[in-house]
MINUVO-158539 format. One record per residue (C-alpha): y, z, x; residue in three letters. Coordinates in nm, 3 decimals. Example, Ala and Ser with C-alpha at 12.3 -4.5 7.8 and 13.67 -1.06 7.14 Angstrom:
<sites>
-0.450,0.780,1.230,ALA
-0.106,0.714,1.367,SER
</sites>
This chain:
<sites>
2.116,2.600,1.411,UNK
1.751,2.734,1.264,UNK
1.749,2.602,0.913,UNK
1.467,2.727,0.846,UNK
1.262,3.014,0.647,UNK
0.996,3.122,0.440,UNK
0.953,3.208,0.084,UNK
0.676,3.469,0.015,UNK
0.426,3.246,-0.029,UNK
0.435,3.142,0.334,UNK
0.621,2.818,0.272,UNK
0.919,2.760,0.430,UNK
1.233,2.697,0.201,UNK
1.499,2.418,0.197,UNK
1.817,2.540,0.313,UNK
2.067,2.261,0.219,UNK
2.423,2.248,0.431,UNK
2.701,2.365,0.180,UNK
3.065,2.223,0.158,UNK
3.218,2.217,0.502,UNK
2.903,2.306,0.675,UNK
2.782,2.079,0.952,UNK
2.538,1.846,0.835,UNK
2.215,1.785,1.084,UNK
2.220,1.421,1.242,UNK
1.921,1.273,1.385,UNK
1.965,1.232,1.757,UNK
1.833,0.871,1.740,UNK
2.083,0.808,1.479,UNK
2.292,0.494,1.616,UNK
2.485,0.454,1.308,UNK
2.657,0.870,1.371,UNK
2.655,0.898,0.988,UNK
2.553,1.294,0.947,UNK
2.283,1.318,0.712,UNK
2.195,1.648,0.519,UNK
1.860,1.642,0.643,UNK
1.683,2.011,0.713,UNK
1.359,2.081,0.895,UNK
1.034,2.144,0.863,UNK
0.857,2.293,0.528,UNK
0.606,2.498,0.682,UNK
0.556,2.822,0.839,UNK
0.204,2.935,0.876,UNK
0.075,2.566,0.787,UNK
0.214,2.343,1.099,UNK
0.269,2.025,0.867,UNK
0.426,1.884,1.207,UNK
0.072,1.890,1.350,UNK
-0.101,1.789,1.054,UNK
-0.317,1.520,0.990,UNK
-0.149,1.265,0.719,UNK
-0.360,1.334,0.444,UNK
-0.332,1.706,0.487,UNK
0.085,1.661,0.520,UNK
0.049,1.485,0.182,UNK
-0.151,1.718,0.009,UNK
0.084,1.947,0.084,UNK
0.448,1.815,0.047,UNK
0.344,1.612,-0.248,UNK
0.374,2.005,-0.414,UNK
0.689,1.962,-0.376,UNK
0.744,1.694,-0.639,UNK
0.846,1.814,-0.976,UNK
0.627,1.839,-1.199,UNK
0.849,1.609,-1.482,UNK
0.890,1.359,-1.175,UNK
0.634,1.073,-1.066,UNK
0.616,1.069,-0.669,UNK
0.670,0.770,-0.449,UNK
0.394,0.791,-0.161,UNK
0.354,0.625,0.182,UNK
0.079,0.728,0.442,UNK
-0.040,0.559,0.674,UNK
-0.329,0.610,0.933,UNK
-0.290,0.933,1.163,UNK
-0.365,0.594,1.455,UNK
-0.073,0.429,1.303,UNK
0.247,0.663,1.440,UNK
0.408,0.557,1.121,UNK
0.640,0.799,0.907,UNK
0.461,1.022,0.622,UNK
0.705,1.009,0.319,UNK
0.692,1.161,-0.058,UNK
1.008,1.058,-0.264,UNK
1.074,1.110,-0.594,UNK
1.331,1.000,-0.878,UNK
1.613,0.644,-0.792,UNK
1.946,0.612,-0.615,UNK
1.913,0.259,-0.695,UNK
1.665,-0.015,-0.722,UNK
1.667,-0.416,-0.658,UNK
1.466,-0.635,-0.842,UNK
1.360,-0.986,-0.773,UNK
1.123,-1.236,-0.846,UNK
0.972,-1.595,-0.737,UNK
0.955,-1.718,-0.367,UNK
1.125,-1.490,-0.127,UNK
1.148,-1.240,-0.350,UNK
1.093,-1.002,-0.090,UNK
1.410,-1.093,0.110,UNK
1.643,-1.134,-0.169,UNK
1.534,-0.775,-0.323,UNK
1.588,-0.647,0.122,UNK
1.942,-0.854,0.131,UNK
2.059,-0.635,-0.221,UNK
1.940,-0.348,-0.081,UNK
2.094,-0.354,0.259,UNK
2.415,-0.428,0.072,UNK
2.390,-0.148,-0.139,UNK
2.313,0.099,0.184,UNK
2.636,-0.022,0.399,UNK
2.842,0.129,0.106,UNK
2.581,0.420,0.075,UNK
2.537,0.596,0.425,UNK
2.406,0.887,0.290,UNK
2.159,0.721,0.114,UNK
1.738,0.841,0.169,UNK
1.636,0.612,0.513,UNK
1.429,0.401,0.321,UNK
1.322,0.213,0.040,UNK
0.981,0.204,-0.112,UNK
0.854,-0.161,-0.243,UNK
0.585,-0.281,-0.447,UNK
0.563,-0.682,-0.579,UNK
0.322,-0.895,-0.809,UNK
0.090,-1.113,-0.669,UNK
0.199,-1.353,-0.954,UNK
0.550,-1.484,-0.821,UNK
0.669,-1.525,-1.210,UNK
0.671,-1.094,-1.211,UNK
0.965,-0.919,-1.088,UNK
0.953,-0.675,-0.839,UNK
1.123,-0.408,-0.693,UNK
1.262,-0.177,-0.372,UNK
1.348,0.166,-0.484,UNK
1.588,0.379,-0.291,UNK
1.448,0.744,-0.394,UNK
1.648,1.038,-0.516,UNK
1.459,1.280,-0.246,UNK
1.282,1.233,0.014,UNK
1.102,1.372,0.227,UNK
1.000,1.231,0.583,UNK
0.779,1.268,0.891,UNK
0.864,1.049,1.118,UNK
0.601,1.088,1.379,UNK
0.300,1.296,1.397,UNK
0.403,1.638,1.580,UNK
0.767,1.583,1.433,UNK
0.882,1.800,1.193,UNK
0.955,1.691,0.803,UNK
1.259,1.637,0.707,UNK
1.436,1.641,0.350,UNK
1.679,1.374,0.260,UNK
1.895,1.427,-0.126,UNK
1.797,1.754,-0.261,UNK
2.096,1.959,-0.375,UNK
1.895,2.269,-0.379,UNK
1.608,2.442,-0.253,UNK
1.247,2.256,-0.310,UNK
1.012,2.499,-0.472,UNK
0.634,2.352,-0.385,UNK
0.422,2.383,-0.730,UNK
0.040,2.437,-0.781,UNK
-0.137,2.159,-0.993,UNK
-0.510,2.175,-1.184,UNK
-0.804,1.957,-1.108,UNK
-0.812,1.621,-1.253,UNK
-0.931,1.557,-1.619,UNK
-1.293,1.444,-1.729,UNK
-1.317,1.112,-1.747,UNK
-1.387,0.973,-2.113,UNK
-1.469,0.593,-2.094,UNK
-1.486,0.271,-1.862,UNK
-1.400,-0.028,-2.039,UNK
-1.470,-0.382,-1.838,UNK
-1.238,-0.625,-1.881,UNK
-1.539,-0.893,-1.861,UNK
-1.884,-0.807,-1.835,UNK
-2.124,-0.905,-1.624,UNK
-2.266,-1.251,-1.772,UNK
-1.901,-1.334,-1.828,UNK
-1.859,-1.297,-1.413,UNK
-2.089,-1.500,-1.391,UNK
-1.971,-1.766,-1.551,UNK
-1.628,-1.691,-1.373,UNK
-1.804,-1.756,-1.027,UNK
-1.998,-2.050,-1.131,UNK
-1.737,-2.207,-1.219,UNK
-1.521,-2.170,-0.928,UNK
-1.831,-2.247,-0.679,UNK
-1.808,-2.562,-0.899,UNK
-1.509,-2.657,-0.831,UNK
-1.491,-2.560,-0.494,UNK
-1.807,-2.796,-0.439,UNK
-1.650,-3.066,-0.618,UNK
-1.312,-3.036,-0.475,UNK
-1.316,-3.078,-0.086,UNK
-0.945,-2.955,-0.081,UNK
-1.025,-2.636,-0.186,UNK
-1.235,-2.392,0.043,UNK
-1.210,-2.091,-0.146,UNK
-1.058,-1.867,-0.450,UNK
-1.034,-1.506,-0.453,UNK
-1.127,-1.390,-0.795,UNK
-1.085,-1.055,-0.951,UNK
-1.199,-0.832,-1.252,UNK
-1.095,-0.480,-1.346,UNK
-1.205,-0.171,-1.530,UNK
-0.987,0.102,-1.722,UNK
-1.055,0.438,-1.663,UNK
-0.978,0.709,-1.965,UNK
-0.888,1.059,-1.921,UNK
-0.947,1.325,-2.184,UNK
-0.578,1.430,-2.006,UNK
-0.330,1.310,-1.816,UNK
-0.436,1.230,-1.446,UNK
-0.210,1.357,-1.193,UNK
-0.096,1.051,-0.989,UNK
-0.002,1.235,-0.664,UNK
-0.304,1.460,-0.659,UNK
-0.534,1.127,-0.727,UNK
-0.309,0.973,-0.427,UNK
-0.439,1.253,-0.197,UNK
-0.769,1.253,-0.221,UNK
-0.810,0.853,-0.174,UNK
-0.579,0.985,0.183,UNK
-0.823,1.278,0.263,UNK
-1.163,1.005,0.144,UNK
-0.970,0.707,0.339,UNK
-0.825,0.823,0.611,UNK
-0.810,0.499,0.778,UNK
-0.628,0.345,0.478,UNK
-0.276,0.328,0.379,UNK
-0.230,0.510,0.076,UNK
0.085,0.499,-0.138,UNK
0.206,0.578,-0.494,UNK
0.431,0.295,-0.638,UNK
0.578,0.306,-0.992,UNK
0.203,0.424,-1.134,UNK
0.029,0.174,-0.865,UNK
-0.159,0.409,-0.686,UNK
-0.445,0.319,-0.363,UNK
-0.586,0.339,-0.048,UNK
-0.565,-0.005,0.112,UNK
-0.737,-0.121,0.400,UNK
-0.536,-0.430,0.453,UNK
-0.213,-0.418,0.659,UNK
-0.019,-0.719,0.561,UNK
0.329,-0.664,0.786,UNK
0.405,-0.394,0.995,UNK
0.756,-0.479,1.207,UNK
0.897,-0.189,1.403,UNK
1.028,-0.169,1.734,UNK
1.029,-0.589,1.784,UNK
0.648,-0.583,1.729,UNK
0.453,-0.712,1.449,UNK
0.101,-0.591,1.378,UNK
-0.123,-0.685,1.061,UNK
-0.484,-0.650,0.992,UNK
-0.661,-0.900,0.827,UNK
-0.999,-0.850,0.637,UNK
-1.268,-1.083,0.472,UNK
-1.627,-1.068,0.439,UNK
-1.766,-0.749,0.280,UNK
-2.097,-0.575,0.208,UNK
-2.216,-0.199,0.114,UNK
-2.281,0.002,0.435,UNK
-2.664,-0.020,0.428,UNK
-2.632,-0.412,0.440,UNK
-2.353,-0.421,0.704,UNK
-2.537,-0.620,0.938,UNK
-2.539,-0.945,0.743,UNK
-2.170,-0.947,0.812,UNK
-2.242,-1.030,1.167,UNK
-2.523,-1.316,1.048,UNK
-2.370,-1.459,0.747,UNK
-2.235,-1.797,0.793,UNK
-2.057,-1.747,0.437,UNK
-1.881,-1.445,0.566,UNK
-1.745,-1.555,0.923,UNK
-1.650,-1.890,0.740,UNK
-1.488,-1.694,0.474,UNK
-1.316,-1.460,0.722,UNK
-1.204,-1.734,0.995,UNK
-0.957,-1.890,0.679,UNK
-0.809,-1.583,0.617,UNK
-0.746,-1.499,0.961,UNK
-0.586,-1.854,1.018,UNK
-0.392,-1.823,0.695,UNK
-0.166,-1.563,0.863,UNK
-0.195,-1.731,1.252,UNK
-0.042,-2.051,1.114,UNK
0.245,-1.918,1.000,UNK
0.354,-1.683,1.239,UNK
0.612,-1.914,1.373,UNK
0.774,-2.003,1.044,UNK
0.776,-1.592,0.989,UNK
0.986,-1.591,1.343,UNK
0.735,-1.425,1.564,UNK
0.597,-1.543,1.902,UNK
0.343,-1.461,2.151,UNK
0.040,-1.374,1.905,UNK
-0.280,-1.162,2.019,UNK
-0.570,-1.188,1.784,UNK
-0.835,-0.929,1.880,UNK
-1.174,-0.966,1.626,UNK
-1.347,-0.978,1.405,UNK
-1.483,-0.657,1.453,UNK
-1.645,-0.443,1.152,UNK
-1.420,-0.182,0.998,UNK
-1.673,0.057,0.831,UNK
-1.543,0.269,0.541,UNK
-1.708,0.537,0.354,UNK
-1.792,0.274,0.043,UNK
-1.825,-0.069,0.227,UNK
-1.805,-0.222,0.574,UNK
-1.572,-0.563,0.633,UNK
-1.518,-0.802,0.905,UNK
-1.170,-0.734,1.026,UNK
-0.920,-0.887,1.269,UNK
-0.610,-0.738,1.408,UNK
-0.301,-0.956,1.477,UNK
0.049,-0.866,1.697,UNK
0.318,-1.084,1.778,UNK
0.676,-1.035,1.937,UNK
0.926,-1.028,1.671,UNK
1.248,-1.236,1.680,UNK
1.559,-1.208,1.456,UNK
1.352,-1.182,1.126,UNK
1.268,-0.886,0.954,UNK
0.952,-0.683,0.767,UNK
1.078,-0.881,0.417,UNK
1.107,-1.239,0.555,UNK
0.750,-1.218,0.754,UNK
0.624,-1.064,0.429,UNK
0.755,-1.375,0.204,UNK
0.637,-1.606,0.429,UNK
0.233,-1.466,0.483,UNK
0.182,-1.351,0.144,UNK
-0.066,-1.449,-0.018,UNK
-0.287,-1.479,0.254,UNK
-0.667,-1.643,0.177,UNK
-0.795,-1.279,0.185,UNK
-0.625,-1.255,-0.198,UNK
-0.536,-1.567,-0.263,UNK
-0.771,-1.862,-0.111,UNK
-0.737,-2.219,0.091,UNK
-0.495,-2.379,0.072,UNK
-0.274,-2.136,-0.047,UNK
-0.061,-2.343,-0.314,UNK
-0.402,-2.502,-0.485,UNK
-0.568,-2.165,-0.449,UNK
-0.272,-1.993,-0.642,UNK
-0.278,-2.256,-0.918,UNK
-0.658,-2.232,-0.980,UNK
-0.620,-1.837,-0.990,UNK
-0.300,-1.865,-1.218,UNK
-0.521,-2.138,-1.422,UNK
-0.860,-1.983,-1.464,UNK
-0.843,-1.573,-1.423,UNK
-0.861,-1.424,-1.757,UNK
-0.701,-1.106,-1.577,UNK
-0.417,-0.959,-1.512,UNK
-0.319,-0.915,-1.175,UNK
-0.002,-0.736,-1.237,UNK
0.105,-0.573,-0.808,UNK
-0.293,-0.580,-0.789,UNK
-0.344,-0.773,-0.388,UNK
0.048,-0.755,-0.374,UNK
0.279,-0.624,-0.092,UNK
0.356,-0.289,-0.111,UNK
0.539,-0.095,0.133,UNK
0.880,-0.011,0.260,UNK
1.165,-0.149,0.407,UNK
1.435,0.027,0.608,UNK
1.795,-0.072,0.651,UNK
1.731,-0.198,1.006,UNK
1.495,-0.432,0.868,UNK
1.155,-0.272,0.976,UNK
0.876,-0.176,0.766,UNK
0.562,-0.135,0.683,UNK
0.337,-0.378,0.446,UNK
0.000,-0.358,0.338,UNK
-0.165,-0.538,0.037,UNK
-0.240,-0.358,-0.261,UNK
-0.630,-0.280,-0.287,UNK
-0.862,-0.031,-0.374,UNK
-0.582,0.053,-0.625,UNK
-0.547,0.164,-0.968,UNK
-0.217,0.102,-1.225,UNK
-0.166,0.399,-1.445,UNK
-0.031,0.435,-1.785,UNK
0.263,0.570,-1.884,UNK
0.143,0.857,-2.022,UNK
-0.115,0.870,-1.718,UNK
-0.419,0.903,-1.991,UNK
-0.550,0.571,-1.815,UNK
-0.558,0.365,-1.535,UNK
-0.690,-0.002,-1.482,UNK
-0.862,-0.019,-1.152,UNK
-0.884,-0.396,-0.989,UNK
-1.095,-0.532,-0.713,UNK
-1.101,-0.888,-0.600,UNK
-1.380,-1.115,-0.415,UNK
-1.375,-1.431,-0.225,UNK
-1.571,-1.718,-0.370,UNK
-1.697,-2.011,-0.127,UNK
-1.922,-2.312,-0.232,UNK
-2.269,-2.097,-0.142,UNK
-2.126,-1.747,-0.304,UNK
-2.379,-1.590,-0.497,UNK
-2.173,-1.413,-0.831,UNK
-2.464,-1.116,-0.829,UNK
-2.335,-1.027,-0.472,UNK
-2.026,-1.105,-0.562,UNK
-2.040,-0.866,-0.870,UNK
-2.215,-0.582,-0.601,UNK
-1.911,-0.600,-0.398,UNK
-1.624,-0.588,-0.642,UNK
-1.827,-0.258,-0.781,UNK
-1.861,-0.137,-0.418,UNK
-1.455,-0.179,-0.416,UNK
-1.395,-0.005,-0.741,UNK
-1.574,0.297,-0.615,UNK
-1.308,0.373,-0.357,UNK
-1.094,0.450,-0.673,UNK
-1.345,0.570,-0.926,UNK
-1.482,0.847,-0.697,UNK
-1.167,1.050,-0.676,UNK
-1.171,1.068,-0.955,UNK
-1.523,1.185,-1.077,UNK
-1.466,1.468,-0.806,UNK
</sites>
C-alpha cells in the first residue's frame, strides 16, 4: 500500500490509517504490535538520501510552530536514526546516582502497557546529581532509521503541514557570568590545589555567557545550523538545551558499545601543540582511563581503544580516542550511570573532582557536560555529553551558553580562557549568521 503523496508545494503529505484500516508494521518489528507509522515526507527532495543535517532542516518544518521540538542527529558516519519529536506521552523523572536507570526502568514500564507508544524516548540529565532529570516519550515523532531509509511518522492524528520560519533575531547583549580577572582567579586557585593536593590530578572548570535576542530565537532553526556547521557532531534539542556535541558518551546498539572520548584542545592554527604538549596527552590519558576502568562494572568486555588521534572541527581541534566493547546483559542507561562523569567534565578522581566542582564553581551547570540522548525500549541508545550547548529561556529571548576546561597543576588560565571562548563560538556563530 503507497501511502504516500504530495501537497502542491512538492512535499509529500501524511496520510494517517483510519479506523479499521491496516496499520503499517515495521518488518523488523519482533514485538508484531502494528504501529501507525506512514512513509516518507518527500517527493522531489529525497530526505531518504539526505545528509542528516539537511533531513533536519527539513522535517524540523514540520514542528508546530506553538510546539518546542525534541532533536537527535547524529553523524551521517554514525548509521544512527534522525528523529524530530514534539509535545509528551509521558515523562520519568529521576535524580541522584543511577538516575539514569531508574528514569529507563519507569519508562520501560510505562511502554509494556503502551505499545503504540513513539519508539523512543529522548533524555537529557544534570551534571549535578542533586537535579532531576528526565526521559520524555514524545507526542510525534518522526524517524529515520538509517540513512537511505525512508522517514517515518509515529502519533500524528492528522496530516503534518511543514511551516516556513524567519531568520534568527539580532543579537542585543552578552553578559559573562565572570569576567576575565575573576577566571583567573578561578584557575589559580584550582592549579593550587591541585599542586597541593597529590590526590587530585585535575578539575574541569566552566564559565558561561547569556546571549539576548531583540526576539525570540527559534530553537529548532538554531539546532540546524550547529548540524549543517558540525556535521561531525551530535546535535539535539532537549527541553530548551540545545548543541552540537563532539563527545559520544554511550552508544549501545546491536551488543556493541562505542564512545568517544576527548581532552586536550587548542584553536586550529595551534593544533600541533596537541601532539607536543605534555599537559595535554597527560590531561587526555585520565580521561581516556576514566571510562577504560570501568567498563567492566558497566558490563562490557573485550575493549578496543584506537587513539588519540586529532578530531579537527571548524572552531578547534582536540585529541580524541575512540572506545568499543562487547556488550553483555546491561543496557545504554546502566553503562551511562556508571561512566558519567568522566575526567573530560568532571576530573581525577571522580568523587574528589565532583566535590571540588560542587564546592568552588560559582556557576551553574544545570544539563551543561550532562548525558543527553535516548533510550529505546530494548535498552539501546545513544549518549553523548552535553557541549557546545546553549539553555534557552522560556520565552526563548535568551540563552546561556557554557563551555568547560580542564585544569592540571601547569594550566595556564589565559589559555585556558582562549579555549573556553574557542568553545563558545561553536554556539555563538549560529547565531550571528
Amino acid at each position: 500500500m503507497d501511502l504516500r503523496g504530495c501537497d502542491d508545494s512538492g512535499v509529500s503529505t501524511v496520510a494517517i490509517p483510519s479506523a479499521g484500516s491496516t496499520a503499517i508494521t515495521r518488518p523488523d518489528d519482533a514485538s508484531g504490535v502494528a504501529f501507525p507509522l506512514v512513509h516518507t515526507l518527500s517527493c522531489d527532495l529525497d530526505l531518504s538520501a539526505a545528509s542528516g543535517a539537511r533531513w533536519l532542516n527539513a522535517a524540523r518544518r514540520y514542528c508546530p510552530p506553538e510546539a518546542e521540538p525534541w532533536i537527535w542527529v547524529a553523524p551521517d558516519t554514525d548509521d544512527a536514526p534522525a528523529m524530530v519529536g514534539w509535545g509528551e506521552q509521558a515523562r520519568f523523572t529521576a535524580h541522584g546516582h543511577g538516575a539514569v536507570q531508574n528514569a529507563y526502568q519507569a519508562y520501560s514500564s510505562w511502554v509494556a502497557e503502551h505499545p503504540g507508544s513513539a519508539p523512543v524516548a529522548f533524555g537529557s540529565f544534570p551534571f549535578s546529581r542533586d537535579e532531576e532529570g528526565f526521559l520524555v516519550v514524545p507526542a510525534v515523532l518522526l524517524v529515520r532509521h538509517h540513512l537511505g531509509e525512508p522517514t517515518l511518522v509515529f502519533g500524528a492524528q492528522s496530516a503534518l503541514v511543514r511551516g516556513d520560519d524567519s531568520d534568527l533575531p539580532v543579537i542585543d547583549t552578552q553578559l559573562p557570568d565572570l569576567d576575565a580577572d575573576h577566571w583567573r582567579q578561578a584557575v589559580a586557585s584550582a592549579t593550587t590545589r591541585l599542586s597541593e593536593d597529590s590526590d587530585l590530578e585535575k578539575v574541569v572548570l566552566s564559565r558561561s555567557v547569556t546571549i539576548q535576542a531583540s526576539a525570540p530565537m527559534n530553537r529548532g532553526l538554531v539546532a540546524a545550523r550547529l548540524s549543517e556547521k558540525f556535521s561531525g557532531c551530535w546535535t539535539y534539542c532537549h527541553d530548551g538545551l540545545v548543541g552540537a556535541t563532539p563527545e559520544l558518551l554511550v552508544d549501545c546498539r546491536d551488543g556493541l558499545f562505542r564512545c568517544r572520548v576527548l581532552a586536550g584542545t587548542r584553536k586550529p592554527s595551534w593544533s600541533h601543540e596537541l601532539l607536543q604538549d605534555p599537559k595535554e596527552h597527560r590531561e587526555h590519558e585520565l580521561a581516556v582511563t576514566s571510562v577504560t576502568r570501568r567498563l567492566a562494572e558497566a558490563g562490557l568486555s573485550d575493549p578496543a581503544v584506537r587513539g588519540p588521534f586529532l578530531l579537527e572541527l571548524p572552531n578547534v581541534t582536540h585529541l580524541a580516542t575512540d572506545i568499543t566493547a562487547r556488550v553483555g546483559t546491561t543496557n545504554a542507561a546502566q553503562i551511562v550511570d556508571v561512566i558519567h562523569p568522566t575526567a573530560a567534565v568532571c576530573g581525577t578522581p571522580r568523587e574528589l573532582a565532583y566535590q571540588f566542582i560542587e564546592q568552588t564553581e560559582v556557576v551553574d551547570r544545570g544539563r551543561f557536560a550532562g548525558p543527553v540522548g535516548w533510550m529505546s525500549p530494548d535498552g539501546s541508545g545513544q549518549w553523548a555529553l552535553a557541549l557546545r550547548c546553549g539553555q534557552f529561556s522560556n520565552d526563548n529571548r535568551s540563552v546561556r551558553v557554557h563551555a568547560g576546561a580542564g585544569i592540571m597543576p601547569s594550566s595556564d588560565p589565559d589559555k585556558e580562557w582562549i579555549e573556553t571562548g574557542a568553545k563558545m563560538e561553536a554556539f555563538k556563530s549560529v547565531l550571528e549568521g
